[in-house]
MARSEGU-937378 format. One record per residue: residue in three letters; y, x, z of N, C-alpha, C in turn. Coordinates in steps of 0.001 Angstrom, whole numbers, plus 500000, padded with zeros to 6 digits. Example, Ala and Ser with C-alpha at 12.3 -4.5 7.8 and 13.67 -1.06 7.14 Angstrom:
# residues 2
+------+--------+--------+--------+--------+--------+--------+--------+--------+--------+
: rogu :   n.yy :   n.xx :   n.zz :  ca.yy :  ca.xx :  ca.zz :   c.yy :   c.xx :   c.zz :
+------+--------+--------+--------+--------+--------+--------+--------+--------+--------+
:  ALA : 494310 : 513190 : 507800 : 495500 : 512300 : 507800 : 496700 : 513200 : 507800 :
:  SER : 497750 : 512850 : 507080 : 498940 : 513670 : 507140 : 500030 : 512900 : 507870 :
+------+--------+--------+--------+--------+--------+--------+--------+--------+--------+
//
This chain:
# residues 213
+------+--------+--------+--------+--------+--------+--------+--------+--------+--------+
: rogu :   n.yy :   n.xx :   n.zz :  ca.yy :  ca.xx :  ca.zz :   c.yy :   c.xx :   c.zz :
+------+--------+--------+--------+--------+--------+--------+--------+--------+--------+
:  UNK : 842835 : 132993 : 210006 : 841484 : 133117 : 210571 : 840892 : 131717 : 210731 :
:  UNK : 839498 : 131586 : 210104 : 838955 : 130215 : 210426 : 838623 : 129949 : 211754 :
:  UNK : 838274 : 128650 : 212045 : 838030 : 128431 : 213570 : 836299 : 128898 : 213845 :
:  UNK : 835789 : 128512 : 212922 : 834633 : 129161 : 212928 : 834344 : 130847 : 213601 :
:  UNK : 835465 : 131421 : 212523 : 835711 : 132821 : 212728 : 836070 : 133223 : 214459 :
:  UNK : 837004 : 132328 : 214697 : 837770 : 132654 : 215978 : 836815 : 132215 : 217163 :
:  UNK : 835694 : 131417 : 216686 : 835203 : 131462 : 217745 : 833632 : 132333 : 217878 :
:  UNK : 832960 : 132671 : 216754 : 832146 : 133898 : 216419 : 832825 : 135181 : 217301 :
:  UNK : 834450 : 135339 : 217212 : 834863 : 136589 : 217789 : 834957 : 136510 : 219432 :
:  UNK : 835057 : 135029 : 219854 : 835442 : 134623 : 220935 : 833881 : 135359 : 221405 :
:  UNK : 832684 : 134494 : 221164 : 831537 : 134674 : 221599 : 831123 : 136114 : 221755 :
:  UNK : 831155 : 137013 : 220935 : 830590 : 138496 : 220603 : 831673 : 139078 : 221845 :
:  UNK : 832840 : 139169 : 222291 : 833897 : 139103 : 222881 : 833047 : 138956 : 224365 :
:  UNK : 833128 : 137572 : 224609 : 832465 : 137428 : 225972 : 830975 : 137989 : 226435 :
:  UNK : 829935 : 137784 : 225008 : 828554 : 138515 : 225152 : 828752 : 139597 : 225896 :
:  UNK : 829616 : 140576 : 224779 : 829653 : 142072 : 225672 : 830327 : 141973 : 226730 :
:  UNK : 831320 : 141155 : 226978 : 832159 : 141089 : 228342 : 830588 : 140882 : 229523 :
:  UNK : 829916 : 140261 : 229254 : 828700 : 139434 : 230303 : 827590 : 140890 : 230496 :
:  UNK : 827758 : 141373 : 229560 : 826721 : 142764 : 229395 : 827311 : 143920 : 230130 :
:  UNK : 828557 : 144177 : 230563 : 829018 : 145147 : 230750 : 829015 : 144745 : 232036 :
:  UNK : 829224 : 143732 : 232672 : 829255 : 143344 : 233748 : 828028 : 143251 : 234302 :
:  UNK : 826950 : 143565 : 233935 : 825313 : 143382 : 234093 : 825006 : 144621 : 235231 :
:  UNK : 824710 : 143985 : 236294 : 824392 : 145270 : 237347 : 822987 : 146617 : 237273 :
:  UNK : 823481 : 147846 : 236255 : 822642 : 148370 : 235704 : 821892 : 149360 : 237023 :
:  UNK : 822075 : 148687 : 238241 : 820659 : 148784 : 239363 : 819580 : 148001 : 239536 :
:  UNK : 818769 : 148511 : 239739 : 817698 : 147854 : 240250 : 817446 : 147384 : 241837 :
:  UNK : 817344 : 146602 : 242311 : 817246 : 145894 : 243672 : 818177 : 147071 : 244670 :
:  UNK : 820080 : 146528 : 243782 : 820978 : 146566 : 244521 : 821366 : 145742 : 245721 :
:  UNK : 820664 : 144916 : 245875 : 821021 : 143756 : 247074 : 819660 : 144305 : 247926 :
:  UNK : 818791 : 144778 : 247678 : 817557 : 145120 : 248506 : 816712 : 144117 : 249246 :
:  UNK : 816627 : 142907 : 248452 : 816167 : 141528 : 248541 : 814587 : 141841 : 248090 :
:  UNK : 814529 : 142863 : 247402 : 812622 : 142652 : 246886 : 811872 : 142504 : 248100 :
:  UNK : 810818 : 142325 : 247972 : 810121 : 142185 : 248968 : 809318 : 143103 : 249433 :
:  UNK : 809107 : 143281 : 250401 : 808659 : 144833 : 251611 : 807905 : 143862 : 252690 :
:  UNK : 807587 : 142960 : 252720 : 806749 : 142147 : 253597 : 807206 : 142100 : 254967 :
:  UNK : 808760 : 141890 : 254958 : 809302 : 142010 : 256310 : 809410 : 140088 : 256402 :
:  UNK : 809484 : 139543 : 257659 : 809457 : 138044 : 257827 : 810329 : 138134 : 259150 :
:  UNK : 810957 : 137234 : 259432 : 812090 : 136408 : 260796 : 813062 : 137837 : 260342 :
:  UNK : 813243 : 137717 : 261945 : 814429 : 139389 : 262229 : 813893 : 140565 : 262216 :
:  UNK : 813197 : 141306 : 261361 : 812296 : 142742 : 262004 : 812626 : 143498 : 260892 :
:  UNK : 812191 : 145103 : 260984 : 812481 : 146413 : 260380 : 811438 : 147090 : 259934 :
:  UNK : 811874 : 148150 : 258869 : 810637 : 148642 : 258413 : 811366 : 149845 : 258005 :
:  UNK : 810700 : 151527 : 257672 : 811203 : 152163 : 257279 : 810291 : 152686 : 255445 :
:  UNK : 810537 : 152898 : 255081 : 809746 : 153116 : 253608 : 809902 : 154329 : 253205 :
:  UNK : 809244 : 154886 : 251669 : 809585 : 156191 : 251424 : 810341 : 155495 : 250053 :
:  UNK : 810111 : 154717 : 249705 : 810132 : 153978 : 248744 : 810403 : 152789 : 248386 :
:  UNK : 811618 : 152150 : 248069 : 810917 : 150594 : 247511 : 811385 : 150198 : 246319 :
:  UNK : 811382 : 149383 : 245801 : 811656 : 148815 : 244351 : 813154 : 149788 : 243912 :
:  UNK : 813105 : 150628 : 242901 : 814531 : 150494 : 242811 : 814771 : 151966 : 243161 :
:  UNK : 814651 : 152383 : 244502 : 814998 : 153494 : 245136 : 814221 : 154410 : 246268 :
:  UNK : 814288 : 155765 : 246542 : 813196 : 156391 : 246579 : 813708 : 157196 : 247688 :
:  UNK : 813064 : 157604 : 248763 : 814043 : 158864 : 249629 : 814416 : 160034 : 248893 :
:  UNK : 815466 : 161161 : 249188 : 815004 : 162580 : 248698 : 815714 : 162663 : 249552 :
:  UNK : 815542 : 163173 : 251062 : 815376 : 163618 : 252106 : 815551 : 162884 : 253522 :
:  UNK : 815143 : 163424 : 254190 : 814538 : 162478 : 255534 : 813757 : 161519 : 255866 :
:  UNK : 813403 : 160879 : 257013 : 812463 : 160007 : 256768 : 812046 : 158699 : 256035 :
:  UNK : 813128 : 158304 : 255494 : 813039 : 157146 : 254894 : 814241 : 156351 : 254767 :
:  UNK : 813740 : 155069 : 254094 : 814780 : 154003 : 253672 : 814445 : 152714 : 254790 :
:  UNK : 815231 : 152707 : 255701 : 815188 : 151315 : 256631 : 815540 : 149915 : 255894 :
:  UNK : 814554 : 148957 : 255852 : 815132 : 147736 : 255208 : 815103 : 147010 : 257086 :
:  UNK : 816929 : 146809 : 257020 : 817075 : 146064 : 258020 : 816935 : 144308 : 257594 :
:  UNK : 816133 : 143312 : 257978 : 816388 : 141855 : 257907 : 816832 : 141183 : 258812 :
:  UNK : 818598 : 140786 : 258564 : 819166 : 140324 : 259547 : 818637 : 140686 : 261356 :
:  UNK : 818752 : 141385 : 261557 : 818703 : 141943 : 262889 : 819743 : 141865 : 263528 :
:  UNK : 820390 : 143094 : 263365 : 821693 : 143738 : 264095 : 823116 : 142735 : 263477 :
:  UNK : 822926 : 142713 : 262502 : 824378 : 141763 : 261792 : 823422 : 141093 : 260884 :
:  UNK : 823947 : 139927 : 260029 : 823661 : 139291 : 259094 : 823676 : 139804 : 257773 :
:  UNK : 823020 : 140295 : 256909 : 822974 : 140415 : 255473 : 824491 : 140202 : 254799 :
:  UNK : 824814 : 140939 : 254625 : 826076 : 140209 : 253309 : 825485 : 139868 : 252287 :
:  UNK : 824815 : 139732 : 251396 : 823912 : 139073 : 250325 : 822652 : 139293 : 250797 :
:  UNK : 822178 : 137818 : 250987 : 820975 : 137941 : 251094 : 820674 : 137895 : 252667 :
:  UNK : 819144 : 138738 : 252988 : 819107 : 138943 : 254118 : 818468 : 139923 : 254738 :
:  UNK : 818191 : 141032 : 253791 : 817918 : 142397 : 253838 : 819108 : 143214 : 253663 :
:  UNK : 818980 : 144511 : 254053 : 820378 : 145170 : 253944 : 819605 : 147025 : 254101 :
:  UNK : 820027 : 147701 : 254287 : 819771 : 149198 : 254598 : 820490 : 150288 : 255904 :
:  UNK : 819352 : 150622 : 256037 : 819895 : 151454 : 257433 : 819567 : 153232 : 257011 :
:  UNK : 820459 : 154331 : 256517 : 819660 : 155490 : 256610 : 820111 : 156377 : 257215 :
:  UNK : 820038 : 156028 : 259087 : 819750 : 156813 : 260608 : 818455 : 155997 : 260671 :
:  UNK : 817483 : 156520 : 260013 : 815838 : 155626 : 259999 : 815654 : 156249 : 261402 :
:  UNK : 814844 : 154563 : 261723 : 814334 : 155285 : 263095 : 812937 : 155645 : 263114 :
:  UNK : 812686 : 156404 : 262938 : 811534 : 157474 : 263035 : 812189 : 158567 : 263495 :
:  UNK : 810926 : 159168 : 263969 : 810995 : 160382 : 264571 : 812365 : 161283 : 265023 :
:  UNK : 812447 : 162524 : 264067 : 813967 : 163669 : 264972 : 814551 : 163511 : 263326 :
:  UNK : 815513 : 164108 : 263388 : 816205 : 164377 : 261974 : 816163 : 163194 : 261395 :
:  UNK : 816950 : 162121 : 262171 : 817080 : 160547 : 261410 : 817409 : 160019 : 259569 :
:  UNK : 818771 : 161307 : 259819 : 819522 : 160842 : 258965 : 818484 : 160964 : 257432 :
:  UNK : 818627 : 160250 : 256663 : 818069 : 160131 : 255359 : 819355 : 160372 : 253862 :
:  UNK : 818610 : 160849 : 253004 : 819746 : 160241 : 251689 : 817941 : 159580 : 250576 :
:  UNK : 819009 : 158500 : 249949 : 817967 : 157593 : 249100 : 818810 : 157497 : 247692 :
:  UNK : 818236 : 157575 : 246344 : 818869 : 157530 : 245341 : 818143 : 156711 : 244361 :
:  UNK : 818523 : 156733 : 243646 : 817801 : 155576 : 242434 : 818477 : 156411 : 240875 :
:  UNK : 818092 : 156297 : 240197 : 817971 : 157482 : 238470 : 818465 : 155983 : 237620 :
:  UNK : 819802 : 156134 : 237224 : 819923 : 155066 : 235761 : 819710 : 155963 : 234900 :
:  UNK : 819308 : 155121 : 233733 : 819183 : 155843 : 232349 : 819674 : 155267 : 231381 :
:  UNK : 819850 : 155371 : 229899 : 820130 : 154777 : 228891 : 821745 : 154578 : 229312 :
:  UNK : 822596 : 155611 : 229831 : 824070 : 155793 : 230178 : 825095 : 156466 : 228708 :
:  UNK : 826417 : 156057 : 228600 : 826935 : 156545 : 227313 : 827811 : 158066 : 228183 :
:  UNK : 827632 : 158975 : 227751 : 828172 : 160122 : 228095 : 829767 : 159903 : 227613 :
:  UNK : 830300 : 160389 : 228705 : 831930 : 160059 : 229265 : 832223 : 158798 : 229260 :
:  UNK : 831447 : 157914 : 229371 : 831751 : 156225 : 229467 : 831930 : 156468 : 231255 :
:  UNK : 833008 : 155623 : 231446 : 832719 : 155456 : 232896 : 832030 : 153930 : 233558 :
:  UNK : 831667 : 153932 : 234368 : 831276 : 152642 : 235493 : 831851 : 152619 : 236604 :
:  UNK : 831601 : 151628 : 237008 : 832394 : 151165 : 238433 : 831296 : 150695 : 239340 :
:  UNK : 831006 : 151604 : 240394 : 829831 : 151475 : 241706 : 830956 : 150408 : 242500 :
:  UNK : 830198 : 149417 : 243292 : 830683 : 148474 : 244210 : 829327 : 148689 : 245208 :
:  UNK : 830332 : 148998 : 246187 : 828838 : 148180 : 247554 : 829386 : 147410 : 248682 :
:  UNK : 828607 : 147265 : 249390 : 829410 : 146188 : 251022 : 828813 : 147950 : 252316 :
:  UNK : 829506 : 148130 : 253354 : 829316 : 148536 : 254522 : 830137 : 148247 : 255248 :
:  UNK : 828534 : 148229 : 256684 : 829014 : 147509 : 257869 : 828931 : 148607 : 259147 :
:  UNK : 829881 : 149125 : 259805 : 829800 : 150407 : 261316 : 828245 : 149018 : 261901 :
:  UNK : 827544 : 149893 : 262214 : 826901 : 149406 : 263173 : 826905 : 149968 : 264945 :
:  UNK : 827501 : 151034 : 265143 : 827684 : 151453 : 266404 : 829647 : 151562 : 267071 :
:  UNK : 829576 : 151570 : 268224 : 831341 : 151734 : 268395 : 831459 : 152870 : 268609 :
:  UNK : 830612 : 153950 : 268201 : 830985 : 155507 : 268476 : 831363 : 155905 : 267176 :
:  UNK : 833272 : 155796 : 266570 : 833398 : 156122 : 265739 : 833566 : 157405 : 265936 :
:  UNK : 834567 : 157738 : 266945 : 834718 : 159134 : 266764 : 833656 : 160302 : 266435 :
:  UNK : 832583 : 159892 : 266994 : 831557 : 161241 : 266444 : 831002 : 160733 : 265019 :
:  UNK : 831745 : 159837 : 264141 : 831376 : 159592 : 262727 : 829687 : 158514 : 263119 :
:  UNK : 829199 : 158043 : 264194 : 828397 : 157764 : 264013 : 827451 : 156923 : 263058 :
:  UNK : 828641 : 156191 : 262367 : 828129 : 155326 : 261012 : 828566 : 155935 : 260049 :
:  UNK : 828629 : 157649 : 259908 : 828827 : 158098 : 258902 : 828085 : 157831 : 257309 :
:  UNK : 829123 : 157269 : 255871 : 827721 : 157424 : 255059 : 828289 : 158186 : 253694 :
:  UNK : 827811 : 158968 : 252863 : 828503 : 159345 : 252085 : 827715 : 159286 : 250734 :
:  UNK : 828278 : 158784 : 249426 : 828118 : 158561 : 248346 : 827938 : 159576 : 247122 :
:  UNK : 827023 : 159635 : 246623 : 826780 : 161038 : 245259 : 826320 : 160493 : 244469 :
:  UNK : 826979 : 161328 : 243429 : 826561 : 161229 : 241783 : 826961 : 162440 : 240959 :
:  UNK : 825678 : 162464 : 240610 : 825418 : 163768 : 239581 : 824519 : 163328 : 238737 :
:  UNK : 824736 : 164737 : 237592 : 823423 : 164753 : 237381 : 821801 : 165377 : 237354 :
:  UNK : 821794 : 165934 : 238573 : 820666 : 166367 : 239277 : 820991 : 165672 : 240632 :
:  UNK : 819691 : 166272 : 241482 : 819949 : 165415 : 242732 : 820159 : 166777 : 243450 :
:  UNK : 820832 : 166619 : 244236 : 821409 : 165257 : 245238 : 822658 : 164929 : 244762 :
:  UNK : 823623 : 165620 : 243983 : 824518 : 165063 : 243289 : 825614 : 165440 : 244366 :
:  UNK : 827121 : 165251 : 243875 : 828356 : 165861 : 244318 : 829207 : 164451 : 245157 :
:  UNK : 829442 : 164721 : 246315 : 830136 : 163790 : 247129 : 831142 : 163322 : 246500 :
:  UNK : 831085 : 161982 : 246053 : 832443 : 161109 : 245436 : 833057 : 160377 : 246523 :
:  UNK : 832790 : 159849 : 247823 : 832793 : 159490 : 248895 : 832232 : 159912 : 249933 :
:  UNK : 833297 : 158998 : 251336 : 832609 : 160085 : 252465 : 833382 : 158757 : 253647 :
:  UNK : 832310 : 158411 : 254399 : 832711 : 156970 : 254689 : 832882 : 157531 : 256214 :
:  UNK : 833802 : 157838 : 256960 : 833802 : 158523 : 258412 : 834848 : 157662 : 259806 :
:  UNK : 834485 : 157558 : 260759 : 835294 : 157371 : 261378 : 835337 : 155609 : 262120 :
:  UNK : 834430 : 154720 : 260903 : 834587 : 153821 : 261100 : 833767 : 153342 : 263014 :
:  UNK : 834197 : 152057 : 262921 : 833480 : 151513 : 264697 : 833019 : 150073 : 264515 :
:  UNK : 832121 : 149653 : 265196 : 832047 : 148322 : 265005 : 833148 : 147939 : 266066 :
:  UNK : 833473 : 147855 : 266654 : 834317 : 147183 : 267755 : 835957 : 146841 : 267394 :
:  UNK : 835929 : 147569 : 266022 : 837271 : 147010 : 264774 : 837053 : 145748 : 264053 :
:  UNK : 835950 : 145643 : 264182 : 835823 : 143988 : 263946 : 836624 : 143564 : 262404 :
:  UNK : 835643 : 144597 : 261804 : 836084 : 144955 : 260321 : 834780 : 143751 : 259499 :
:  UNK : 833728 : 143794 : 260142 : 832344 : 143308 : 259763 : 832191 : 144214 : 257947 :
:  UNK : 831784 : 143496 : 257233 : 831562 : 143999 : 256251 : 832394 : 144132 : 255266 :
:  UNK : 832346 : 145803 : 254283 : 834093 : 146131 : 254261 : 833062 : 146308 : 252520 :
:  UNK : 833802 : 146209 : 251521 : 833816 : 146315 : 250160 : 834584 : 147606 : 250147 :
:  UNK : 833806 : 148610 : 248802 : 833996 : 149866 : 248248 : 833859 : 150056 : 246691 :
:  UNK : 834764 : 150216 : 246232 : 834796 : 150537 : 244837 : 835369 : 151940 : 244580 :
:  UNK : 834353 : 152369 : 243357 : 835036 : 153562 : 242716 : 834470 : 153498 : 241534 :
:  UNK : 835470 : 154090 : 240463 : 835148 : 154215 : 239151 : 834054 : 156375 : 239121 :
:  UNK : 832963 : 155855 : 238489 : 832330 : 157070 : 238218 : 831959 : 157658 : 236406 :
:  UNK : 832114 : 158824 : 236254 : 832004 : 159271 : 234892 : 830386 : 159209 : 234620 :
:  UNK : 830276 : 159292 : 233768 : 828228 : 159813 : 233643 : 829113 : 161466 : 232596 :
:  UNK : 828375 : 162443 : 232687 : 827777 : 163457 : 232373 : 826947 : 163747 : 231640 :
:  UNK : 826224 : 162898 : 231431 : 824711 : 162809 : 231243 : 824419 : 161242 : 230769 :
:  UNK : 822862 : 161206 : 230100 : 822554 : 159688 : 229554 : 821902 : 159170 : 231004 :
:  UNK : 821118 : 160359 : 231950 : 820536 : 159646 : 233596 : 821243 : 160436 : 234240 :
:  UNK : 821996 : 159730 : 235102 : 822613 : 160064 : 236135 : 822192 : 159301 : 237208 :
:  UNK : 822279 : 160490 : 238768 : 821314 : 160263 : 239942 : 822684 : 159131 : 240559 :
:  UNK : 822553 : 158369 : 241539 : 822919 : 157364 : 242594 : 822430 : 157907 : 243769 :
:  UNK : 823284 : 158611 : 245016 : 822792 : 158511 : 245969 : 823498 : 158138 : 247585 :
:  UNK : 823327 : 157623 : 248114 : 823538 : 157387 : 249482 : 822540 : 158085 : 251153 :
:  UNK : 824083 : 158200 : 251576 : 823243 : 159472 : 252505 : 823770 : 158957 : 253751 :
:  UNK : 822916 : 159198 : 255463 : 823569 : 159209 : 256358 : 824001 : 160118 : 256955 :
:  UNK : 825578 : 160307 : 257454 : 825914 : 161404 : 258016 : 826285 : 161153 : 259466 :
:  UNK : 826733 : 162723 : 260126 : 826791 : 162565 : 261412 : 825567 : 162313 : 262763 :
:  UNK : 825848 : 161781 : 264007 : 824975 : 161898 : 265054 : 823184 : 161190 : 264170 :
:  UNK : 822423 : 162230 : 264807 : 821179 : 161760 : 264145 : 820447 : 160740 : 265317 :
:  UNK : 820726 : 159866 : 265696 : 820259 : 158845 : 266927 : 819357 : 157955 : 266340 :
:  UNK : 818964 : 156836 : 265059 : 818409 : 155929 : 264532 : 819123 : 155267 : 264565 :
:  UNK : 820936 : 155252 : 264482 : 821931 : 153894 : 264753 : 823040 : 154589 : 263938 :
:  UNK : 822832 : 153853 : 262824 : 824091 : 154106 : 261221 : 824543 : 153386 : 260583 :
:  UNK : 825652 : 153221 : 260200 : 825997 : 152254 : 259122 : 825559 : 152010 : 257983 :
:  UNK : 825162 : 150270 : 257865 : 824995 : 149785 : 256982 : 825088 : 149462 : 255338 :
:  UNK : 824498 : 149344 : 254795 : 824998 : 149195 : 253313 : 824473 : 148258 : 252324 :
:  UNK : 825046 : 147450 : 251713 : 824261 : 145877 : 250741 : 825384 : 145994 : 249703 :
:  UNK : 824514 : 144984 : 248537 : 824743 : 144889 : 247351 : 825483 : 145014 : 246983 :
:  UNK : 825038 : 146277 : 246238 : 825372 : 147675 : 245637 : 825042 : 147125 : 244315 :
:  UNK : 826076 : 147693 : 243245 : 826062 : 147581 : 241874 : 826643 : 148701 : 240777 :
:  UNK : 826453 : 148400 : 239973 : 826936 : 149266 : 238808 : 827075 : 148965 : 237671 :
:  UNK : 828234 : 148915 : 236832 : 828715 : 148155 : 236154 : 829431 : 148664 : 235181 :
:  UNK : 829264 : 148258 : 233862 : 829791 : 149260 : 232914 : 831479 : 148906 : 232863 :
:  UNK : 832379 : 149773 : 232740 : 833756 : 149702 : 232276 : 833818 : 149370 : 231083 :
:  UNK : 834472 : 148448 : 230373 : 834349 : 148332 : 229222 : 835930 : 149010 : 228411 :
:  UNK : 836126 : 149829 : 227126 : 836277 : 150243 : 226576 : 837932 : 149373 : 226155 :
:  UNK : 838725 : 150186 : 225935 : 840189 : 149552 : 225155 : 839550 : 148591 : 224145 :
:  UNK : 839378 : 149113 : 223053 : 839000 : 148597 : 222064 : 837567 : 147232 : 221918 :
:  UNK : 837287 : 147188 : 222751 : 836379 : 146093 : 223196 : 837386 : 144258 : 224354 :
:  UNK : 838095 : 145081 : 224815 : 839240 : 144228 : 225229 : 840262 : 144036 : 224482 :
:  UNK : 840800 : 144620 : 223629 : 841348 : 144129 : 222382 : 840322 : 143062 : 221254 :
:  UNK : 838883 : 143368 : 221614 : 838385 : 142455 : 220753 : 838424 : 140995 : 221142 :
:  UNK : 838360 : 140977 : 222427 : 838414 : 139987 : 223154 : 839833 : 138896 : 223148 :
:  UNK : 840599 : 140015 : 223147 : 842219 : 139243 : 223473 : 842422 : 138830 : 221748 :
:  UNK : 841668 : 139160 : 220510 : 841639 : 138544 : 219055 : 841237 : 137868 : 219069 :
:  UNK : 839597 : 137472 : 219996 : 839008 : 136409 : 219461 : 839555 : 135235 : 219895 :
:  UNK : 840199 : 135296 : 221321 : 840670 : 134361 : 222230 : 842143 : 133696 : 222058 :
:  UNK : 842545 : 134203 : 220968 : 844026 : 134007 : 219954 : 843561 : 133535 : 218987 :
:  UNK : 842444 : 133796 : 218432 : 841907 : 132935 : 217130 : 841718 : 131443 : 217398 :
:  UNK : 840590 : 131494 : 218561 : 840619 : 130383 : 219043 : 841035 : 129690 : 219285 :
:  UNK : 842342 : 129539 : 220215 : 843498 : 129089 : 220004 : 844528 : 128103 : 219157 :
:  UNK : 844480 : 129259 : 218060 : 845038 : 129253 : 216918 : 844012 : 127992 : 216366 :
:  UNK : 843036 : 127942 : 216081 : 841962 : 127254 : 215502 : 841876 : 125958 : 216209 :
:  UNK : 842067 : 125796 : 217630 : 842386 : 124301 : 218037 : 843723 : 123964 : 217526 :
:  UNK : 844755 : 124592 : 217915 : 846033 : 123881 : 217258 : 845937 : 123376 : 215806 :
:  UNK : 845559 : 124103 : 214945 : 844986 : 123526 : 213558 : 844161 : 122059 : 213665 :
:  UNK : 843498 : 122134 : 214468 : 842504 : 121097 : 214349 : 843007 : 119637 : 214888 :
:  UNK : 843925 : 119826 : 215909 : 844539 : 119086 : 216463 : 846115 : 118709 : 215602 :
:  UNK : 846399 : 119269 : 214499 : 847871 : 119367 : 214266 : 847537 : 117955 : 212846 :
+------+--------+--------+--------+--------+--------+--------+--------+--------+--------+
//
């Protein structure tokens, strides 16, 4: 293999490695702007990215209650408005490979110490219609475990080329729920695409020792 070659494979190799890794959400960190300024709250039906489908809304918390894990916006959905707090908010990818899987990552933080009644209950769906089928179910947690902000991964199938994303709050409906920040989605990449990788990166290799010998 020329070095030329080995490193053409190296590159195409890492391209798709950089692409697959490309967070196929839209304002997963919830950094767009909603015209919030210092420490204050807002509830939305809507914002960049993601949309309610049921309850009152999407809370963009800015550093208030805890600090942002990225950034300095974050999400609250025990919105405080009115009765019936709890909310679920989803966001629609499209252009998905049917039975390809991805890997959802997010950050949550308990914001209350009433675990036992689930009060920072939050639970995770994906389908493909909405509201989509519980893949997670986040219960029990407290702030007073002094966990602060806890990382969640799961690998998800698509079904479908759009498949729904949704996050929901469960448990006591008060306006006080656990938190959630940058959130992603990320393609799994394929055997045969990591075998391309582990060729080009042996070519390469191979192609300095030549050059050097």
């Amino acid at each position: 293999m020329s070095y030329l070659k080995s490193v053409a494979l190296t590159v195409m190799a890492l391209t798709f490695s950089a692409v697959s890794n490309a967070n196929l959400l839209v304002n997963g960190d919830f950094e767009d702007d909603v015209g919030l300024t210092g420490s204050r709250w807002g509830v939305y039906s809507s914002i960049n990215g993601w949309q309610t489908y049921s309850g009152p809304g999407i809370e963009i918390q800015r550093n208030t209650i805890v600090a942002a894990q990225s950034g300095n916006q974050y999400v609250e959905l025990d919105s405080h408005t009115g009765t019936d707090t709890n909310s679920v908010m989803y966001q629609a990818i499209d252009s998905l490979s049917v039975g390809a899987s991805y890997e959802l990552s997010f950050w949550y933080h308990a914001r209350t110490n009433n675990g036992a009644a689930n009060d920072n209950g939050i639970e995770v769906l994906w389908g493909d219609s909405l509201p989509g089928a519980t893949v997670l179910d986040l219960e029990g947690y407290s702030r007073n475990s002094n966990l602060g902000w806890m990382n969640f991964s799961l690998d998800l199938v698509a079904t479908a080329e759009t498949m729904f994303l949704s996050f929901g709050a469960t448990g006591l409906d008060n306006t006080l729920g656990g938190f959630i920040d940058n959130v992603s989605l990320t393609a799994v990449p394929e055997p045969g695409t990591l075998a391309l990788f582990a060729i080009g990166a042996a070519g390469l290799l191979v192609g300095r020792r030549r050059l050097q010998s």
